[in-house]
N, C-alpha and C positions, 0 to 999 in steps of 0.2 A: 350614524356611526357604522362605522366596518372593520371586519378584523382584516388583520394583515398576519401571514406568517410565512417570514423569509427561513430558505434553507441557503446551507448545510448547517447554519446556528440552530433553528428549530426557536428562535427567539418569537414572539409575537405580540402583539399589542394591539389596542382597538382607538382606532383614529377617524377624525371626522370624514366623510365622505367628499372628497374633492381635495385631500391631501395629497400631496407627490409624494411617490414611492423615495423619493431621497428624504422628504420632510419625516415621512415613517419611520426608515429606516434609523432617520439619529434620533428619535425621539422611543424607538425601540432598544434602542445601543447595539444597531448594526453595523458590522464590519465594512463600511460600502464606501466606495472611493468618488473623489469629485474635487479638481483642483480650478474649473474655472468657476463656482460659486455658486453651479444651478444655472448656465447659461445657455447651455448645450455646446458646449466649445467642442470640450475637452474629452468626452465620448468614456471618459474612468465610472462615468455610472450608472452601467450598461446594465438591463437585468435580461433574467429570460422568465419566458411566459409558458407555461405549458398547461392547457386546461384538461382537465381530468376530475374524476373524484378521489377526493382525499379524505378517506376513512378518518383514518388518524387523528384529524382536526376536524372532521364531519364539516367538511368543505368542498362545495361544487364551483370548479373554476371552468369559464368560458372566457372569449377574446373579449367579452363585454363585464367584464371583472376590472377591466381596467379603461382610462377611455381612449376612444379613438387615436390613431399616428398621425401626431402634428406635422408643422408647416417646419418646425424646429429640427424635429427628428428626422423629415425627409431630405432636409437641407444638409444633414450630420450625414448620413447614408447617401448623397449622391456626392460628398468632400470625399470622404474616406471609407464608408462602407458600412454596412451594420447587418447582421445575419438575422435571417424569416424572422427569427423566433425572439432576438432582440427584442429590446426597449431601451428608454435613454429613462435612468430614474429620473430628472430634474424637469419632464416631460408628460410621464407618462402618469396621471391622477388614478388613487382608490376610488374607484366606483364602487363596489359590492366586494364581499370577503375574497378573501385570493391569498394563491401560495405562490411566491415568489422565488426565484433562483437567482441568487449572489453567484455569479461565476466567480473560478479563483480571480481570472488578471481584475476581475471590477474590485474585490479587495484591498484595503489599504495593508493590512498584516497577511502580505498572499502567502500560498503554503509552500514550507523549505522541504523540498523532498529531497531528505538528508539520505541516500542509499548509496553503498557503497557495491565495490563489488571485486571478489579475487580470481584471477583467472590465470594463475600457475601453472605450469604444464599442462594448457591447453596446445593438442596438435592439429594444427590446420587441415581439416579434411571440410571444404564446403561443399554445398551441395551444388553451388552452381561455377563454371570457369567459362573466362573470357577469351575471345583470340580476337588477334587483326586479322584481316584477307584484304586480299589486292587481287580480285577475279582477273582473268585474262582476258584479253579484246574480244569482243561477238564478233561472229564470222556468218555472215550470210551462209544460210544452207546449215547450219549449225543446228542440230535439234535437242541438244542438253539446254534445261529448263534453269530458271536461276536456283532452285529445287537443288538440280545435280551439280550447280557447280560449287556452292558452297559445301554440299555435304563432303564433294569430292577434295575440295581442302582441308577440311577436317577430318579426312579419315587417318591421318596417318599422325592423328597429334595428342599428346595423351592428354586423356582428360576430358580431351572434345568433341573425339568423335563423336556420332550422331548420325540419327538415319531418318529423320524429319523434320519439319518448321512448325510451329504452331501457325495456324490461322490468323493470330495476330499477326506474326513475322511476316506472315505469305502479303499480307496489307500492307507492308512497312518494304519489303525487299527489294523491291526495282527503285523505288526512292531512296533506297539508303546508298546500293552502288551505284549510280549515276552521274557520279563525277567522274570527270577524266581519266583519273588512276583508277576508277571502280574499286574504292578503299574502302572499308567497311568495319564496325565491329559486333561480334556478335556474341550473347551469352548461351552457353550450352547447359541443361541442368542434367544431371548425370539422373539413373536411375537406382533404386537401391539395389534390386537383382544383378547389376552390373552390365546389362544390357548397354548399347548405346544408347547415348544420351539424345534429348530432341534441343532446336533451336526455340529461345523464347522468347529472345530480344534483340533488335539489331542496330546500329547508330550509325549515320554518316561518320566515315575518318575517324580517326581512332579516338579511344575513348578508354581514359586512365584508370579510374576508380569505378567499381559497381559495390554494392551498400546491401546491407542487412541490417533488421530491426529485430531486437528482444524487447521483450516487455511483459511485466509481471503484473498483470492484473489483481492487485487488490482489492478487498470490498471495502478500503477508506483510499486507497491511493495508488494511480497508476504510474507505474515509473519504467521508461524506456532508453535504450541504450542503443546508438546507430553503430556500425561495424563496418571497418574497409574487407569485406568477404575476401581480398586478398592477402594481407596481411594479417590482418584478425585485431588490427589497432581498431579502440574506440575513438571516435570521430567525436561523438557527444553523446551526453545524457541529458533527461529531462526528464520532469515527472508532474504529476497535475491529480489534484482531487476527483475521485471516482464521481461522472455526475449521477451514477442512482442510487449516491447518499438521500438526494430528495424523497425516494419514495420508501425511506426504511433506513436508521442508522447497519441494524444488523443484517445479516442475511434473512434470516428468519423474518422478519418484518417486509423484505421486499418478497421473497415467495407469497406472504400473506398477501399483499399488495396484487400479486398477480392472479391470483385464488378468488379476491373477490372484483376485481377488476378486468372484463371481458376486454384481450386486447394489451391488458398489462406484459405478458415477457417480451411483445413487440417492442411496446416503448421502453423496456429494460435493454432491450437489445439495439434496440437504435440508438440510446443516449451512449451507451457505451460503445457501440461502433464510433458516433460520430469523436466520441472523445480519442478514442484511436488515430482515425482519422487525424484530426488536427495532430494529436504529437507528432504522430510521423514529418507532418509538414515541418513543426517546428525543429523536429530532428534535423532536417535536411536541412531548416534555414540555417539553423548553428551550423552546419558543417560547412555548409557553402554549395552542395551539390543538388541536383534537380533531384523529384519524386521518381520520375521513369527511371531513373539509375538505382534503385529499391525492389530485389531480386527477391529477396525471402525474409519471411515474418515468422517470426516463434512467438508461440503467445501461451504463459502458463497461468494461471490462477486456480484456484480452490473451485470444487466441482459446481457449485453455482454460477462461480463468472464463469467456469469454464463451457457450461451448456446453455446461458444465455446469449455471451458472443459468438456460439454456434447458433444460436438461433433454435436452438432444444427448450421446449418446458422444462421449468426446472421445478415444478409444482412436485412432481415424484421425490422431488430432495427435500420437499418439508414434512413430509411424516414418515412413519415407520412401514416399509422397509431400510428408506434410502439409497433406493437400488437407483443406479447411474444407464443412462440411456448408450453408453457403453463406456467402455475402460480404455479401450485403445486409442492410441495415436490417430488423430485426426490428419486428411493431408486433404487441401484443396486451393483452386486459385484464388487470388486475394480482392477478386471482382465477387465473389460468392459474398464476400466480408464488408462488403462495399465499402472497400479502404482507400480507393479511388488509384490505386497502383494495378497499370494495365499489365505488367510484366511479370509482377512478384506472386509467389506461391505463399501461403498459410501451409503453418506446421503448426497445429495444437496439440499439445506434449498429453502425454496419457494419465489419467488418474490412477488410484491407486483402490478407493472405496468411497462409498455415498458421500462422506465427511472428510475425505482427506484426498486431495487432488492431484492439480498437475502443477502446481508451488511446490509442494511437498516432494513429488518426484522432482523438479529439480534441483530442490535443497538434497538431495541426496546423491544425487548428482555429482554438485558440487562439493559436498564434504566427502561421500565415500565411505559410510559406514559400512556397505557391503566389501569396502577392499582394506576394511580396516582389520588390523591385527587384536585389537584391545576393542571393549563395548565405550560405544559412542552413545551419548545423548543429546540426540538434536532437539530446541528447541523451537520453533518458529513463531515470536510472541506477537498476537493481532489480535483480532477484535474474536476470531475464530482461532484459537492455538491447533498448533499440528505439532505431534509428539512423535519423536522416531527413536528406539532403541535399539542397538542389535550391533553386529561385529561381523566378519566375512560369513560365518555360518548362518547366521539364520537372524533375520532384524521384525519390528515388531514397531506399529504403525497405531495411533489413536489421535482422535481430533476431542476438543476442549471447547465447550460454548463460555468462552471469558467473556466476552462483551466488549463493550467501547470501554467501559470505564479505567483500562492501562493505558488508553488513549488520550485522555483526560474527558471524554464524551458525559454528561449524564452528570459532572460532580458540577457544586455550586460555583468551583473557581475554574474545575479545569476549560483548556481549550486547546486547539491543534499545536504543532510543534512551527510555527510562524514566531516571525521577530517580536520582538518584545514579551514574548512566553520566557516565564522563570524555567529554567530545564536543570540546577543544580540547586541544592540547599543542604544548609551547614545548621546544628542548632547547639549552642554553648550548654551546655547540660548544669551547668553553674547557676547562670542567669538566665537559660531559656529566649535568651534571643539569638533570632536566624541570620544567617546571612546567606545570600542568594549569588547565580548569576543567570542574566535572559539570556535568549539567542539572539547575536545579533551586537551583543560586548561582551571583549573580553575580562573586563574587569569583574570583581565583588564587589556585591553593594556596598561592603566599608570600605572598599578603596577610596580614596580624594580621584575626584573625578569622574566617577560611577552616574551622577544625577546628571552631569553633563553630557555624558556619554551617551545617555539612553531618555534625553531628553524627547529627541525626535521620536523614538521607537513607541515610547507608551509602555509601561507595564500593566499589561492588559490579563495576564490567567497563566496559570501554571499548565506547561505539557503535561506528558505522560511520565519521562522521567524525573521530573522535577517532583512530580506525585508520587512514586515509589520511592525518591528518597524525602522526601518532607516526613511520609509514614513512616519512612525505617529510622529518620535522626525521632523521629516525635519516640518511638519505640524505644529507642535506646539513651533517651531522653526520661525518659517515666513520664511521658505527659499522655501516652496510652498506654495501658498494661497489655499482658501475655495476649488477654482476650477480645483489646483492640477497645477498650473502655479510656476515652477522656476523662484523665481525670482532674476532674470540678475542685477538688480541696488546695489544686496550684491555681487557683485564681487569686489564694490571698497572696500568693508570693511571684506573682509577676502579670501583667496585664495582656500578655500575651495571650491567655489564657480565659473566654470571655464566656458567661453564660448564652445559651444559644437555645430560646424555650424550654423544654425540659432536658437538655443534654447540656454539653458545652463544646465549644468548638477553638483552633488554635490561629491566631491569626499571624501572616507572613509578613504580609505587608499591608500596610494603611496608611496611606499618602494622596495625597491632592483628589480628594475625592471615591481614590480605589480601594477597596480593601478585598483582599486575598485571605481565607484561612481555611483551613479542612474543618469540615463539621464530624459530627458522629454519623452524619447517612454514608460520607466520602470516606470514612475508613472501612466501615462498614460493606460500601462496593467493594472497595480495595480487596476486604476478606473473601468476598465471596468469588471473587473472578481470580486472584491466586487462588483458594482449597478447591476450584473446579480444575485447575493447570494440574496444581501437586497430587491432588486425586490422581488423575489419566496419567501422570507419570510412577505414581506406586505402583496403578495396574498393570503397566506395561513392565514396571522392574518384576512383580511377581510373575509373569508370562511369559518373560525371559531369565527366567530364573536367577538373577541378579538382586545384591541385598544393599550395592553401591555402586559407582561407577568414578571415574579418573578424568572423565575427557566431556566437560560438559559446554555445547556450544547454545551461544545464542542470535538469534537471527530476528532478518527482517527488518522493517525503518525503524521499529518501535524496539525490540530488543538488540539493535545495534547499537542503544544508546541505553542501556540498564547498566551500571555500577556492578559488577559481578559480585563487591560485599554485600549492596542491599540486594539484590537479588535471594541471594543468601539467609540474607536478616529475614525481611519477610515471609522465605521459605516458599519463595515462590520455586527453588530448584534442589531437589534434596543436600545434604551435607558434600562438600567436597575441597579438598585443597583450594584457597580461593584464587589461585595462579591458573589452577587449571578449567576455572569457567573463564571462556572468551566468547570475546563478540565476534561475529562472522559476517557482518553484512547484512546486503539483500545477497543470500546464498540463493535463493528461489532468483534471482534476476544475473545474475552468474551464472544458474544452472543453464537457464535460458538461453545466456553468450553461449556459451560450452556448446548446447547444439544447435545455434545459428552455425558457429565457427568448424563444426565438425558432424558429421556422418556419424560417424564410429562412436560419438558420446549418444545420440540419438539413440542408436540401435544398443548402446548400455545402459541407458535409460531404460527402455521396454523392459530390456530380460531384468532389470535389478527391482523396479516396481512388481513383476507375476510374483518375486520372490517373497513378496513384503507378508507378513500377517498382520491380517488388520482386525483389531481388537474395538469392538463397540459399547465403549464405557457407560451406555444409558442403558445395555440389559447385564451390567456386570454386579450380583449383586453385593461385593462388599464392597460398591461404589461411596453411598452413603457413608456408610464409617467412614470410609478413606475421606471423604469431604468433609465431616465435619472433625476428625480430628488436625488437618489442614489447617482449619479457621484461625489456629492459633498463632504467633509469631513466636519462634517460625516454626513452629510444630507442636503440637501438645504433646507427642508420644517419641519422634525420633530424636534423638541426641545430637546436638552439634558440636564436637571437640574440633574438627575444622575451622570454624568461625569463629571459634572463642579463642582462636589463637591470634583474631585479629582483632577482633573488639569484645570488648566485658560484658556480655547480655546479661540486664537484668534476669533478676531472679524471678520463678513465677512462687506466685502466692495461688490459696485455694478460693479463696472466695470471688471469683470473678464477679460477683455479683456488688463488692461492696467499689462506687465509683471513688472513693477520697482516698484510698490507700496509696501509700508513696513507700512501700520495704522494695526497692531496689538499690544495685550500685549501678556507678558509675564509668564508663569509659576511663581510660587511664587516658592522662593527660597526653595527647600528640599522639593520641591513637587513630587511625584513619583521614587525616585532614584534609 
């Protein structure tokens, strides 16, 4: 026998020695795709192999962890292609333990990277501008170099002047004007000091569009956005699971990774280079334009991806100090990054402190609590929360270890935000039964039609938001009290409701095989990854001297899709008009566009980050209090006369300790539906 354990599920099982990594996979209940049957056609079940040691599972993977490349597989890769580090599962046999990598596209439920982004009075100031030339005829006896004569067309043009080529250019510039008309186009990138600009690209005959990439490196999901640098239209978006989910759901897990693993921020940094890489490509395929037409890259994320894809240890960001190997704006060419763009510059956005990055600068960015008249509270909900409070005077900066689990990581049902994940639920507070919707239909499960509809799809697990509101209807349901206690005494009055060893747990859905329900571990996470959020958001109201706030947003792929009431309910965001909590997108991938698209947001970015105070909630000490009086739904101590203008929150009782109790009321009828 051998174990197998595929990521980014973290699913595993122990299977005989000469199984195929496809036979594993379904006999695991992995996510893995394969439509011609195990034949090697169809190339859907692809894996990738990467040997290392794996603490985590106390697993040593070599190339002999799995067997030899068949006659099959090399036949598939000289059809249509298949990368180093491929495999075809239907191919490739368990020989000895081994950790496996499901790519997203190998996925049958691939991941929906829902991120939106607003980009309102953004002013086009890029960094780099284009011109035509049409050089003059060579003259014998002539001694201006192609050097002098480009520059000398560009001096008198705004924008483009310039008083160099790059090295590159210098390799590309007799080639480019060599046509008859000696037609040419060439990009100029301006400097910040306003100097002239140097040449860095050039193209035969003219040449329409030149392109920008943002992209918001998350540590669950990367999501990138292509840009007409002249116009400032997006072209396309795309976005793909981060691949060093493998080596650690959270941050803290892949630092560990790299701590005991000599060699580890390498492969942290090259899985995410390469995953770079490839978007860009597929940026470019959506658009329709080539990679060499990819001038500039901005690239934010939180201070771990932000000095891994620099190619920085990021081992100093798992313990105490968390001092950052610097704060500033990174600038360099995007050969450094090995993103395979011969022309394009890297712009890495500046952090702000050890825990709170260059997302968080662009989420502020993009909302502007520094130009705000009134206090804002930004929220940015992930696996890592970043908390911003403050208003044109003075703003006030903490990060939150939530974990995976508003992700749906770690619970018994959850799983990513892919088709067939419940993402809504509804629960009749009468009869205790739910009704739902997946992604992927738009109906409810009691519509007529609903089981047709989402036949194909599979209901496979509840996302993240479907899990903050399953919690908050169960809450406002009585089927968990104030203190997040199932309570056991509704089993005799509905089935919903089922013993679960010594707790009880609520189930969603139980149909052909699947059953979905929150146990008492999953409310449980629930509590402790909201009272670590609401915590760093008290501390930051007491050190902005604020006792409420008017303007609460929420961000990012995972809080672009929270219900502002449960939000609320749960108390994952203190009391507020509930009109005035909104969703904001990916504000962090917006911040991003803003300074792909412009200079002048760049250079307001830096000054608006020096500004920031950033508050370190693990030496704060009435951190603790503030946590566990959090725990509660949706608070054990503040008041919510906001919320209760929207729904009837039960009453709390004292005995949190006693599970059968049912003294609450009820939602008023056609309250919130």
């Amino acid at each position: 026998m051998a174990r197998v354990v595929f990521t980014p599920s973290g699913l595993d099982g122990d299977v005989p020695a000469g199984t195929s990594v496809l036979d594993a996979a379904r006999r695991c209940g992995v996510d893995l795709d394969s439509v011609c049957g195990g034949r090697g056609i169809c190339g859907r079940c692809q894996v990738e192999l990467h040997p290392g040691s794996y603490a985590k599972w106390a697993i040593e993977v070599d190339d002999a962890s799995l067997s030899p490349f068949t006659d099959t597989e090399q036949a598939y890769a000289d059809r249509k292609g298949l990368k180093p580090d491929r495999r075809l599962g239907c191919s490739a046999l368990v020989v000895g333990d081994v950790v496996v990598d499901v790519p997203a596209e190998s996925q049958v439920h691939r991941p929906v990277v829902r991120k939106s982004l607003d980009l309102t009075d953004v002013v086009l100031d890029p960094a780099v501008h284009v011109a035509y030339l049409e050089l003059p005829p060579s003259v014998l006896g002539d001694a201006a170099s192609m050097s002098d004569l480009v520059l000398a067309e560009l001096a008198d043009r705004p924008h483009v002047a310039a008083d160099r080529l790059t090295t590159t250019v210098l390799r590309d510039v007799h080639r480019a004007f060599a046509g008859q008309d000696r037609s040419a186009t060439v990009a100029v990138r301006r400097r910040g000091d306003g100097a002239p600009g140097e040449v860095v690209a050039v193209w035969p005959g003219f040449v329409e569009r030149v392109v920008g990439v943002a992209v918001d490196i998350g540590s669950t999901t990367i999501a990138g956005h292509l840009c007409d640098l002249a116009s400032g239209e997006v072209l396309s978006s795309a976005g793909r699971m981060n691949p060093q989910i493998r080596f650690g759901e959270d941050l803290m897990s892949r630092v560990s990774y790299v701590m005991m693993n000599p060699g580890g921020d390498r492969e942290l940094t090259t899985a995410v280079r390469r995953a770079l890489q490839e978007l860009v490509v597929q940026l470019c395929d959506d658009a329709g334009v080539t990679t060499d037409l990819v001038l500039e890259v901005v690239l934010v994320g939180n201070p771990i991806m932000h000095h891994v894809v620099a190619g920085i240890d990021p081992t100093p960001l798992g313990q105490a100090p968390f001092t950052l190997a610097t704060a500033d704006a990174l600038v360099a060419p995007a050969t450094e990054f090995e993103l395979g763009l011969p022309h394009a510059q890297v712009y890495l956005a500046p952090c702000i402190a050890g825990h709170v990055g260059a997302d968080t600068a662009a989420v502020i960015l993009s909302e502007g609590p520094h130009r705000s008249a009134t206090t804002q509270l930004l929220v940015d909900v992930g696996t890592n929360a970043e908390i911003v409070v403050g208003d044109e005077h003075r703003q006030f900066a903490a990060s939150s270890p939530t974990g995976p689990a508003f992700e749906g990581a770690q619970l018994s049902c959850g799983q990513r935000a892919t088709a067939g994940a419940i993402e809504r639920v509804r629960i009749d507070p009468a009869t205790l039964e739910p009704r739902f919707k997946v992604i992927g239909c738009d109906l409810w499960s009691d519509e007529p039609g609903f089981a047709d509809a989402t036949a194909d799809l599979g209901i496979s697990g509840i996302c993240g938001s479907g899990i903050i509101e399953v919690v908050g209807e169960m809450f406002l349901a009585g089927i968990i009290d104030a203190d997040g206690v199932v309570q056991g005494a509704l089993a005799d009055r509905s089935p919903r409701v089922r013993p679960d060893g010594r707790t009880f747990r609520y189930v969603v859905h139980d149909q052909d095989g699947v059953q979905l329900g929150i146990t008492q571990n999953d409310v449980r996470a629930i509590q402790l990854a909201k009272a670590a959020l609401r915590a760093g958001i008290e501390l930051l109201f007491r050190h902005a001297g604020v006792a409420a706030v008017a303007d609460i947003r929420l961000a990012g792929a995972f809080g672009s899709h929270i219900d502002p009431v449960y939000a609320l309910v749960l108390g994952l965001v203190p009391d507020c008009p509930v009109d005035r909590v909104r969703s904001v997108g990916n504000a962090a991938g917006a911040g991003a566009v803003r300074a792909l698209l412009s200079m002048a947001a760049r250079r307001e970015m830096e000054r608006a980050v020096r500004g920031v105070e950033k508050i370190e909630t693990a030496t704060e000490p009435d951190f603790q209090a503030e946590f566990v009086a959090a725990m509660a739904f949706p608070h054990a101590t503040a008041p919510s006369p906001e919320l209760s203008r929207v729904v009837v929150l039960p009453e709390r009782t004292s005995t949190p300790a006693d599970a059968g109790r049912s003294g609450r009321r009820r939602r008023a009828r056609g309250e919130h539906t």
